[in-house]
Backbone atoms as SQL, in Angstrom:
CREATE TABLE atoms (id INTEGER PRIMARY KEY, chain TEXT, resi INTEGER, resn TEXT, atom TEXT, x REAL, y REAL, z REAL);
INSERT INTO atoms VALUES
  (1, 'A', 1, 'UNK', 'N', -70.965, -84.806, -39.891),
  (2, 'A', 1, 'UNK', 'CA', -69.684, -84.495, -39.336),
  (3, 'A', 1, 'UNK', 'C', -68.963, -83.432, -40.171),
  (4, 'A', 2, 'UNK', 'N', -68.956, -83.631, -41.308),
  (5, 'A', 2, 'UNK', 'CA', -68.698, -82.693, -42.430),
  (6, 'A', 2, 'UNK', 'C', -69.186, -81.180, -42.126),
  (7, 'A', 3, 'UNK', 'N', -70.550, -81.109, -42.226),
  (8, 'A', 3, 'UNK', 'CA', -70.901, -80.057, -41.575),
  (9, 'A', 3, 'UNK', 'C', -70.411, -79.121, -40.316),
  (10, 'A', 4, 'UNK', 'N', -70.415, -80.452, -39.386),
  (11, 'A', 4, 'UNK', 'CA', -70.197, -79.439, -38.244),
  (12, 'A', 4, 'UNK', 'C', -68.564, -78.811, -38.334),
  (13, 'A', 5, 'UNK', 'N', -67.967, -79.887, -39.215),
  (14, 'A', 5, 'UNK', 'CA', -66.521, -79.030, -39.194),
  (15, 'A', 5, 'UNK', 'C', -66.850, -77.937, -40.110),
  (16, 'A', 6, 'UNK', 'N', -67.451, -77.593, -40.841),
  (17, 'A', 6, 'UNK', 'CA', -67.272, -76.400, -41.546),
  (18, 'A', 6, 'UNK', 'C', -67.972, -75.399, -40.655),
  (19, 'A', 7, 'UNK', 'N', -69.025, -75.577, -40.037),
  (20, 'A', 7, 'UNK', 'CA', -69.575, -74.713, -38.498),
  (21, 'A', 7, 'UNK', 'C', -68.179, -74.144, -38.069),
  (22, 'A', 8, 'UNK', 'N', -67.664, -74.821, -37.549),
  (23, 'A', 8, 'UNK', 'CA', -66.883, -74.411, -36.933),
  (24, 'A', 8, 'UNK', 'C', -65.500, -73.834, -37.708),
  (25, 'A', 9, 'UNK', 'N', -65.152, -74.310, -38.600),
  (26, 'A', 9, 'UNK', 'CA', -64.839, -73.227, -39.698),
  (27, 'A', 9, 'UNK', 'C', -65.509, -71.408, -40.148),
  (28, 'A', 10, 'UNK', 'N', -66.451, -71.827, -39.708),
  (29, 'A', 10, 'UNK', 'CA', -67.316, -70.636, -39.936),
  (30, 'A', 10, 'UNK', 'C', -67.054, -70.051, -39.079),
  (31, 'A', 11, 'UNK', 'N', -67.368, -70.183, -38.299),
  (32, 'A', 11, 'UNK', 'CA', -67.287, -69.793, -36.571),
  (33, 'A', 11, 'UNK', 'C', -66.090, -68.972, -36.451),
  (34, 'A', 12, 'UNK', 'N', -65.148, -69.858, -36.360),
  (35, 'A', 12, 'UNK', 'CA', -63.654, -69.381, -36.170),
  (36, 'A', 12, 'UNK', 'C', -63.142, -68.231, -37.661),
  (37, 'A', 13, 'UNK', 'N', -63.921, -68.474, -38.532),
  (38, 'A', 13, 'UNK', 'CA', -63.624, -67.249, -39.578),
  (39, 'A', 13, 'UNK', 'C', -64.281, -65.690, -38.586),
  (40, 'A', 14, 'UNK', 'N', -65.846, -66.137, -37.979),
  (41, 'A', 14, 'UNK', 'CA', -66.288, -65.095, -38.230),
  (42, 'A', 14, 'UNK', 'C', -66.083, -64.718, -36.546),
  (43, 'A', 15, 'UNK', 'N', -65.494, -65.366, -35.765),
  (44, 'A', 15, 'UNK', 'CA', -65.114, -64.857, -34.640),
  (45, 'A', 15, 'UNK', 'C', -63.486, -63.874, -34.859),
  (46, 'A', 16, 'UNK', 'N', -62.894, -64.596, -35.827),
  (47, 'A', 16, 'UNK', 'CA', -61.486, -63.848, -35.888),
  (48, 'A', 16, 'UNK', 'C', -62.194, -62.136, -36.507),
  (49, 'A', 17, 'UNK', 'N', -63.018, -62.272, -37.307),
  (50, 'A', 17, 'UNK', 'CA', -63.110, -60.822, -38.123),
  (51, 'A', 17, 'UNK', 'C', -63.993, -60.295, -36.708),
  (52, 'A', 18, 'UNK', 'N', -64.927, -60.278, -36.229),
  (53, 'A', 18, 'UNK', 'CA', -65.116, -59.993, -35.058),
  (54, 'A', 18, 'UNK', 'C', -64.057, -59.213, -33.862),
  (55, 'A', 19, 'UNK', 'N', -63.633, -59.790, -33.620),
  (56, 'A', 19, 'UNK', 'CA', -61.551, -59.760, -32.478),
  (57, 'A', 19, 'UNK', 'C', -60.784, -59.136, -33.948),
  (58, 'A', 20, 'UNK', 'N', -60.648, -58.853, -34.828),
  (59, 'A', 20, 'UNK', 'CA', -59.718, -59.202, -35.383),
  (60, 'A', 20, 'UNK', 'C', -58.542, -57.395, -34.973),
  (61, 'A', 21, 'UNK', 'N', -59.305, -56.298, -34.413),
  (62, 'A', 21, 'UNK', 'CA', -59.050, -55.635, -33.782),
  (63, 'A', 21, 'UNK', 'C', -58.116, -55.899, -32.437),
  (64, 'A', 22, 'UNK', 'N', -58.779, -56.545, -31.949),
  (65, 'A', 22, 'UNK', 'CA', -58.135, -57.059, -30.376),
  (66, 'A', 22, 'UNK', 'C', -56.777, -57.921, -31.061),
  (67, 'A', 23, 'UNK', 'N', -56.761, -58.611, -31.575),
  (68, 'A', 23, 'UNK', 'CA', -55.369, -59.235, -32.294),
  (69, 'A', 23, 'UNK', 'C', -54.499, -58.318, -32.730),
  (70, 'A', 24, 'UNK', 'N', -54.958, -57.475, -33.415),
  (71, 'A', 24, 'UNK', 'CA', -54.051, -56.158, -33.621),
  (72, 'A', 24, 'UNK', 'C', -53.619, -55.661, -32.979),
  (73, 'A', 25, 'UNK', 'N', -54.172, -55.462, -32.152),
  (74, 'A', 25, 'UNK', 'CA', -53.643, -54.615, -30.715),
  (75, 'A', 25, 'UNK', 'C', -52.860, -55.544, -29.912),
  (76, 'A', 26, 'UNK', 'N', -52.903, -57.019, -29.682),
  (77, 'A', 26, 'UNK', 'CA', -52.451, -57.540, -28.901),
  (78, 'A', 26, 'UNK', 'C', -51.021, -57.987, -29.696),
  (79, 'A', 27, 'UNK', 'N', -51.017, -58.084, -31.123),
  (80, 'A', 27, 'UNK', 'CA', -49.512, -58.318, -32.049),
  (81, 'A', 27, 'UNK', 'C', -48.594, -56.940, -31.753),
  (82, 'A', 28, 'UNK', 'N', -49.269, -55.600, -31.496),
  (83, 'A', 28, 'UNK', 'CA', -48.362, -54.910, -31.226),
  (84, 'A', 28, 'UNK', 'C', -47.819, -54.698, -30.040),
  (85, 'A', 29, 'UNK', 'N', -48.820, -54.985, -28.842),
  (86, 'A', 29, 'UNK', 'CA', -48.315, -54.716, -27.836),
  (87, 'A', 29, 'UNK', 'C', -47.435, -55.584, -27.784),
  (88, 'A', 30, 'UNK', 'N', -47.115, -56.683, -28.204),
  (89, 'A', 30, 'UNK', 'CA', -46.222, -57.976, -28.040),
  (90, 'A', 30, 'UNK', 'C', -44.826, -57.442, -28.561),
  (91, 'A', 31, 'UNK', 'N', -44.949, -56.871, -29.731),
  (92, 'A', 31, 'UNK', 'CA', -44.034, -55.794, -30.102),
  (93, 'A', 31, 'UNK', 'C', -43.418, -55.103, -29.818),
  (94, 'A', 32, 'UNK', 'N', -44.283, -54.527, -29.257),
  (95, 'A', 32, 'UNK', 'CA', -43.860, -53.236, -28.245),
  (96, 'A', 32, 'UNK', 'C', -43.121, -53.816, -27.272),
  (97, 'A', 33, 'UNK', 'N', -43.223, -54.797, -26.358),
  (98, 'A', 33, 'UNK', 'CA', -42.627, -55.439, -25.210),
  (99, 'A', 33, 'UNK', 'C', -41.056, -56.090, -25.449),
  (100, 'A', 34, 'UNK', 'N', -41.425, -56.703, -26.518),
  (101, 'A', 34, 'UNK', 'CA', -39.941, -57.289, -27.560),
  (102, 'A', 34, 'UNK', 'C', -38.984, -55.829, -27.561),
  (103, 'A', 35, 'UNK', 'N', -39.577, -54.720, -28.304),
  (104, 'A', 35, 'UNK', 'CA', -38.465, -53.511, -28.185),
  (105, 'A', 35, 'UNK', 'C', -38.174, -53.105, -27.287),
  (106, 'A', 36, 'UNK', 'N', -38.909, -52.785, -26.077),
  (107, 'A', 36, 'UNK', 'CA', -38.480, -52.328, -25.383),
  (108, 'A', 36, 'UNK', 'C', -37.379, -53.381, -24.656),
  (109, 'A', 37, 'UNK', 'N', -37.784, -54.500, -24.570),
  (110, 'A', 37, 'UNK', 'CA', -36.530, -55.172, -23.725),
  (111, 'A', 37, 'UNK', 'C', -35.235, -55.266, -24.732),
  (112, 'A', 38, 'UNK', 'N', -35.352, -55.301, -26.162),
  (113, 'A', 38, 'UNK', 'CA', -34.140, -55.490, -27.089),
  (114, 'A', 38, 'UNK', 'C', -33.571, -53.910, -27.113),
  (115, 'A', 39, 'UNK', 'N', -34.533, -52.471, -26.908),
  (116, 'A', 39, 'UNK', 'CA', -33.654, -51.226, -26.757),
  (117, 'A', 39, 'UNK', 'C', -33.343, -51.373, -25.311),
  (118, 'A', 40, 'UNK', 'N', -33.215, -51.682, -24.513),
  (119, 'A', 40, 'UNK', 'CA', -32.914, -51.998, -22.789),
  (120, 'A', 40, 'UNK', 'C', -31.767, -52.498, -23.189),
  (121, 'A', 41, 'UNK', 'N', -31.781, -53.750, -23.550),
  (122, 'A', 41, 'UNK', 'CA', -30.210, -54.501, -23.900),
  (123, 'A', 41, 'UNK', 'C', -29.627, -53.169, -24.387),
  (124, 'A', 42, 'UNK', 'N', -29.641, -53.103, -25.105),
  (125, 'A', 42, 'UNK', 'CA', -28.801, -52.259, -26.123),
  (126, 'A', 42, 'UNK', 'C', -28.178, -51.097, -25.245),
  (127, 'A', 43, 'UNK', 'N', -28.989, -50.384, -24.428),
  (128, 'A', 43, 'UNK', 'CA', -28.762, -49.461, -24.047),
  (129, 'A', 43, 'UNK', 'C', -27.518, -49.901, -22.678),
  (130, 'A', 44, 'UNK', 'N', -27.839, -50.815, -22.082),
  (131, 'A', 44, 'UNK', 'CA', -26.727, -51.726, -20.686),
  (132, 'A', 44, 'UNK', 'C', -25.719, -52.045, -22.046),
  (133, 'A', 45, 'UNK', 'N', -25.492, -52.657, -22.894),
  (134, 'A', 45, 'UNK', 'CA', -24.368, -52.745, -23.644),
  (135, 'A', 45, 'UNK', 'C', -23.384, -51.545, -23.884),
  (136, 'A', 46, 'UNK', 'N', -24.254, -50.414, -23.935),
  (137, 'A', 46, 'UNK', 'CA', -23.486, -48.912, -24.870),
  (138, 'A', 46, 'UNK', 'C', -22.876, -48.644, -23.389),
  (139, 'A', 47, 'UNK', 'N', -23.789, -48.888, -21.965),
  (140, 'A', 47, 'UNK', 'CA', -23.366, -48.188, -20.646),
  (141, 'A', 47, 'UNK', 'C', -21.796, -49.175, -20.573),
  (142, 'A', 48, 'UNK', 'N', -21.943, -50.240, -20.650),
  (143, 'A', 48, 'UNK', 'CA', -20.868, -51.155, -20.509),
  (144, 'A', 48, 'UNK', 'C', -19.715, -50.960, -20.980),
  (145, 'A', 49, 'UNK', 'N', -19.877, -50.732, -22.465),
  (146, 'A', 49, 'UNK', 'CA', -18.957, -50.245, -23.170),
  (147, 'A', 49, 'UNK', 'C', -18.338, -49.077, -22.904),
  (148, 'A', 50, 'UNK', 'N', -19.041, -48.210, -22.612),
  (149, 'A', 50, 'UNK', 'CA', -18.620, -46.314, -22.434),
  (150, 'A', 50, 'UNK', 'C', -17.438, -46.953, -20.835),
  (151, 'A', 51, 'UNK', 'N', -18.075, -47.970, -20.182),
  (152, 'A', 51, 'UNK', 'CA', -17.709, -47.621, -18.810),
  (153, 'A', 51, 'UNK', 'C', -15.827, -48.338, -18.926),
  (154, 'A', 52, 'UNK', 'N', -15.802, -49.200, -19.748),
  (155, 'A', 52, 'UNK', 'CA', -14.878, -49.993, -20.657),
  (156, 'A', 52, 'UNK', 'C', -13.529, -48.383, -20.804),
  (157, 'A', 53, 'UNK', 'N', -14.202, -47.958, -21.622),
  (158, 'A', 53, 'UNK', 'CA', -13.706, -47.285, -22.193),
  (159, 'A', 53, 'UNK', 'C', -13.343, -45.296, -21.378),
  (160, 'A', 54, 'UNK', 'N', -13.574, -45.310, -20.702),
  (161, 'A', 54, 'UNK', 'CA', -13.382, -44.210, -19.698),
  (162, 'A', 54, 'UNK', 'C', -12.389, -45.109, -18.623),
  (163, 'A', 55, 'UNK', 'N', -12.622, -46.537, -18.318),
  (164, 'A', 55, 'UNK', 'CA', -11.634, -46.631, -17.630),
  (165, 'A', 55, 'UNK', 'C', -10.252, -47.101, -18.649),
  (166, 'A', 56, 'UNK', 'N', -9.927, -47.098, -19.267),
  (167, 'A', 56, 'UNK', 'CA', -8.911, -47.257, -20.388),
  (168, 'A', 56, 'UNK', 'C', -8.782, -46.206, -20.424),
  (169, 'A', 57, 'UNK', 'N', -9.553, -44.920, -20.647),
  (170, 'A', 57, 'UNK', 'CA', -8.592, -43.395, -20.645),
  (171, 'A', 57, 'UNK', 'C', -8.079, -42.741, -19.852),
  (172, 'A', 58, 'UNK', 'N', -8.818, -43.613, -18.952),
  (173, 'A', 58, 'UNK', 'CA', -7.964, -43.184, -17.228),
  (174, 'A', 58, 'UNK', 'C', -6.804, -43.797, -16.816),
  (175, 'A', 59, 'UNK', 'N', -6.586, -44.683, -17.403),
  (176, 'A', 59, 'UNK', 'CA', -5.120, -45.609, -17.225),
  (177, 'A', 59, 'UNK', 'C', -4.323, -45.012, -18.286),
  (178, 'A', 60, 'UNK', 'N', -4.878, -45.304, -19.191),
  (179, 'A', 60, 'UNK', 'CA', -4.070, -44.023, -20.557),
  (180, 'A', 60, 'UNK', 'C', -3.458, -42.735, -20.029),
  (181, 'A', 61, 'UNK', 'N', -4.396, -41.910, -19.103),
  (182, 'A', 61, 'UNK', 'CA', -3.784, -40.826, -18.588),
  (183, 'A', 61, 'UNK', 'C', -2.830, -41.225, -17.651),
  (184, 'A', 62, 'UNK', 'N', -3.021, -42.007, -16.573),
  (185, 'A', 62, 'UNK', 'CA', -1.892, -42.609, -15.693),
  (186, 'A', 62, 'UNK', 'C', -0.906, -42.888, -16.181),
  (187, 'A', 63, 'UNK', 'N', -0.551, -43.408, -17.145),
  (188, 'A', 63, 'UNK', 'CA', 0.529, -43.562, -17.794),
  (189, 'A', 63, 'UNK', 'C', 1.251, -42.326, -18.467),
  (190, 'A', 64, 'UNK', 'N', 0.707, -41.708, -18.926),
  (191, 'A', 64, 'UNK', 'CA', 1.031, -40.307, -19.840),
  (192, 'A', 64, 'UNK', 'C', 1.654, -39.633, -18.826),
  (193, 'A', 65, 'UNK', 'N', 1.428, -39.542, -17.587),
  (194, 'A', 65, 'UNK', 'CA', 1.659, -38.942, -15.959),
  (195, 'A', 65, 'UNK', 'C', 2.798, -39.012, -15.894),
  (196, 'A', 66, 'UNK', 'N', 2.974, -40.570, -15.847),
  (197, 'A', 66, 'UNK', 'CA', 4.122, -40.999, -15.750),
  (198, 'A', 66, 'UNK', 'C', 5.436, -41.154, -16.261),
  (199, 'A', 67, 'UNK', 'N', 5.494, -41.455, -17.665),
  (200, 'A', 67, 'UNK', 'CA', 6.013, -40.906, -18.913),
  (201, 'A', 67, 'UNK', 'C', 6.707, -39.308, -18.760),
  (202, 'A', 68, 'UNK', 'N', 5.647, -38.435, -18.714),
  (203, 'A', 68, 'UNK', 'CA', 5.703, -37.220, -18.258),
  (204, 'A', 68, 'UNK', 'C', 7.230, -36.600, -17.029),
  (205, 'A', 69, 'UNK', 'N', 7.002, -37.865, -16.187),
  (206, 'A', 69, 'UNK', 'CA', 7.594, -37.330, -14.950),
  (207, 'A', 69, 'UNK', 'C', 9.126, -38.293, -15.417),
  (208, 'A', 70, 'UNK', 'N', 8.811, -39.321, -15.926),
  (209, 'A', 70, 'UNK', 'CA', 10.079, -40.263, -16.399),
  (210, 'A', 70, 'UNK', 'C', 10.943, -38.978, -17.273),
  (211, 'A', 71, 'UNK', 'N', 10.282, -38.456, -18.576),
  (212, 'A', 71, 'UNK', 'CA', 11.211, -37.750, -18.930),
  (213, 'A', 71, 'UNK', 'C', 11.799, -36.269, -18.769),
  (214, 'A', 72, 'UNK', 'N', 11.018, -35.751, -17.604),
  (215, 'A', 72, 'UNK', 'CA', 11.689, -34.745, -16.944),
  (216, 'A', 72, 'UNK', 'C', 12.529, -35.023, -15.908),
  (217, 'A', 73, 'UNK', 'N', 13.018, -36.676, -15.362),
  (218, 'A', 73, 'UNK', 'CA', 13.851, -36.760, -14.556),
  (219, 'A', 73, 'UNK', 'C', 14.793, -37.569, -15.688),
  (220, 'A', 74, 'UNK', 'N', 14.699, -37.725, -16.601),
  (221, 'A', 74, 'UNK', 'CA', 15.925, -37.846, -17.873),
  (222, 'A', 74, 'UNK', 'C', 16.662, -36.778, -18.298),
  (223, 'A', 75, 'UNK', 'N', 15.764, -35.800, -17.969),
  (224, 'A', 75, 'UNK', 'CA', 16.494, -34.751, -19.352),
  (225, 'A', 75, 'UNK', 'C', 17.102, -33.737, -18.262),
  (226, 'A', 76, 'UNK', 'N', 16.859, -33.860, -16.449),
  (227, 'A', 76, 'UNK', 'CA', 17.729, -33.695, -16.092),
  (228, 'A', 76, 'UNK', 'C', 19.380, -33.228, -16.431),
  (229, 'A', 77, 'UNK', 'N', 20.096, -32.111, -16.394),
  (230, 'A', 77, 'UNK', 'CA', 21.119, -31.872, -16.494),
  (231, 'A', 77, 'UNK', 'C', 22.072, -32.789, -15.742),
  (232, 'A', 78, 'UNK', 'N', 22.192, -32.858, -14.076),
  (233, 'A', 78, 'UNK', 'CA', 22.945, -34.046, -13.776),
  (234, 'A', 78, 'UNK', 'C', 22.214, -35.634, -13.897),
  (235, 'A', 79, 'UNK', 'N', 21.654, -35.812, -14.593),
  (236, 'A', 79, 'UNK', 'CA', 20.975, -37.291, -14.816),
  (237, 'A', 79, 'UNK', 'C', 22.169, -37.612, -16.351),
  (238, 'A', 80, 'UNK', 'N', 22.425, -36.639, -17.104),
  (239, 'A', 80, 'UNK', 'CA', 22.799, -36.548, -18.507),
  (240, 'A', 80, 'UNK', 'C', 24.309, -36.649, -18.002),
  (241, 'A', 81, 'UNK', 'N', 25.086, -35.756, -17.068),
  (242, 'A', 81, 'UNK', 'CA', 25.987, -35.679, -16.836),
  (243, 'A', 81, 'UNK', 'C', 26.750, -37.392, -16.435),
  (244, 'A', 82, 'UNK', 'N', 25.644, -37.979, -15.365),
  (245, 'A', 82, 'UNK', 'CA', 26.107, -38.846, -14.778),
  (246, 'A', 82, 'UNK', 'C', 26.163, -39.951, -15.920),
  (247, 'A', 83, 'UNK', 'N', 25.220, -39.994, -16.069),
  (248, 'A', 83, 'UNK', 'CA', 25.096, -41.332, -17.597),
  (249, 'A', 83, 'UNK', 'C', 26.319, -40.829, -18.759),
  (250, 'A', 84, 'UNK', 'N', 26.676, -39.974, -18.950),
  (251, 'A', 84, 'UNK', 'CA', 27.736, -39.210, -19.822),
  (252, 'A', 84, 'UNK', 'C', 29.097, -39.840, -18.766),
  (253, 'A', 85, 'UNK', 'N', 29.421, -40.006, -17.530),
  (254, 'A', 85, 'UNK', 'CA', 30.699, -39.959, -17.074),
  (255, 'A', 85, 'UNK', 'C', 30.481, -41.961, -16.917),
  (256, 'A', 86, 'UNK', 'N', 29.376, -42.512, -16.668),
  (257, 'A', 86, 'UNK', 'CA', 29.489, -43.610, -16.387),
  (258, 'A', 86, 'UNK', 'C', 29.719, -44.618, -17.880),
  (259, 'A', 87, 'UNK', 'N', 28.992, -44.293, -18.542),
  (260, 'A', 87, 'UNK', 'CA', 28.450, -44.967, -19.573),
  (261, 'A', 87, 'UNK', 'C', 29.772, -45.023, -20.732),
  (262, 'A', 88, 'UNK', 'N', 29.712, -43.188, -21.039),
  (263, 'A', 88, 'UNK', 'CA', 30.840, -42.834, -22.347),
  (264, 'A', 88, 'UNK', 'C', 32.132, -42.625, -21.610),
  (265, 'A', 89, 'UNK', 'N', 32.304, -42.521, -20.572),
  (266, 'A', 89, 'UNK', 'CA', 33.621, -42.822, -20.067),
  (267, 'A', 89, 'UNK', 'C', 34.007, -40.961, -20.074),
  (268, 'A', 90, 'UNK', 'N', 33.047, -39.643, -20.036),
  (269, 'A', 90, 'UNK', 'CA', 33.167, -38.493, -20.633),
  (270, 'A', 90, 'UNK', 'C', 33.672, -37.674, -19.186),
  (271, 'A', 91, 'UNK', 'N', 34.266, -36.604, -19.840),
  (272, 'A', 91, 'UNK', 'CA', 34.596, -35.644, -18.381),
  (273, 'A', 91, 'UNK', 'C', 35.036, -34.502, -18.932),
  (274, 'A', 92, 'UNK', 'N', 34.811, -33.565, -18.095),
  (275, 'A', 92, 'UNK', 'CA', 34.440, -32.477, -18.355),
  (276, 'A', 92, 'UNK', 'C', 36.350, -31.865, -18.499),
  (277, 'A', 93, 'UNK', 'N', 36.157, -30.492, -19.166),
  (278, 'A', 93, 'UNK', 'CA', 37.427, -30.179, -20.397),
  (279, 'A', 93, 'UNK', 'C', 38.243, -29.491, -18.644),
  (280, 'A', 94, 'UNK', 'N', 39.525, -30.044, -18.914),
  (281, 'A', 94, 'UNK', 'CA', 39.965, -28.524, -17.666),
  (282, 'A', 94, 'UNK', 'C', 40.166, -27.068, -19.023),
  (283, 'A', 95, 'UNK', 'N', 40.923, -26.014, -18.142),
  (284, 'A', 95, 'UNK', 'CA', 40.880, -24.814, -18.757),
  (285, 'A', 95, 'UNK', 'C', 42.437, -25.578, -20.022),
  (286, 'A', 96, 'UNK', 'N', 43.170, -25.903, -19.622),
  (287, 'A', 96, 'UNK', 'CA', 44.358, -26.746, -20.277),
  (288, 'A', 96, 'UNK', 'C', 44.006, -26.950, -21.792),
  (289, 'A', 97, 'UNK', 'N', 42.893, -28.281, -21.401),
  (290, 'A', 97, 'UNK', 'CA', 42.338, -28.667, -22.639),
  (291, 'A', 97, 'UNK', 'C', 41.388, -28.512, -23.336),
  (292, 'A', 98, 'UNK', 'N', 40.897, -27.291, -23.094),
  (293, 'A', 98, 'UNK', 'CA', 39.668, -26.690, -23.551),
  (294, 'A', 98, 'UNK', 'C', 39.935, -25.685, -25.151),
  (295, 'A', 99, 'UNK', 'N', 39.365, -25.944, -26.197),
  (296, 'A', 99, 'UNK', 'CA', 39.857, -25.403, -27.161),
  (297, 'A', 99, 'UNK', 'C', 38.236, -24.472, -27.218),
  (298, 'A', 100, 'UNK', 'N', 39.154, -23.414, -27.691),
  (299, 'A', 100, 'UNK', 'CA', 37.827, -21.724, -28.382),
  (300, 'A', 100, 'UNK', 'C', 38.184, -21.533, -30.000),
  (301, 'A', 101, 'UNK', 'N', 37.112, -22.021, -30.551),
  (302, 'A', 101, 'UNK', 'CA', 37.220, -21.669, -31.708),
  (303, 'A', 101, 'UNK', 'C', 36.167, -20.586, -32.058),
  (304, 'A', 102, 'UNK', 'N', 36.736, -19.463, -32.898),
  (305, 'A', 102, 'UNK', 'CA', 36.215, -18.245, -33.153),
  (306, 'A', 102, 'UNK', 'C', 35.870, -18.349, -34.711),
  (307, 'A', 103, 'UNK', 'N', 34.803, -18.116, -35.035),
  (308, 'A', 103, 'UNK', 'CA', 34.028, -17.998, -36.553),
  (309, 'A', 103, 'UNK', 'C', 34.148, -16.689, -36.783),
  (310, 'A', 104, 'UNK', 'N', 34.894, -16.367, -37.980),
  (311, 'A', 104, 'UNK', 'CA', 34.905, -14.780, -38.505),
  (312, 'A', 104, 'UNK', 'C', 33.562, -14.289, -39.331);
């Protein structure tokens, strides 16, 4: 019994050095299959992200738009006027009370 287990010890030594090529080849292709699906992930993550992030600069710009248009209807001359007569209680000088001061 002794024997035959070492047979087969033998065996299986001298069948692996035999294949031991084909194992090589078959550890990398296994390899190979692992990267490619772990650079796949990777690559749907970066798309995900980019897509994340283009729509955030597009709302970013929507807003900037807006902003944009908010403070050109602020800086308005009668927008200033009106908020000036409502707010500060302000009104405009007659010729009466209008003072000219001259710098020599």
């Amino acid at each position: 019994m002794a024997a035959e287990k070492a047979n087969l010890a033998v065996d299986i030594l001298q069948d692996f050095q035999r294949h031991v090529l084909t194992y090589i080849l078959l550890v990398v292709v296994v390899m190979s299959a692992f990267s490619v699906v772990y650079f796949t992930h990777l690559n749907r993550q970066s798309t995900s992200g980019l897509e994340v992030l283009l729509t955030e600069r597009d709302e970013l710009d929507i807003e900037w738009r807006n902003l944009l248009l908010e403070q050109n209807s602020l800086a308005e001359h009668s927008a200033i006027e009106s908020k000036a007569e409502k707010l500060l209680k302000m009104k405009r000088p007659t010729v009466k009370t209008e003072v000219i001061i001259y710098l020599p």
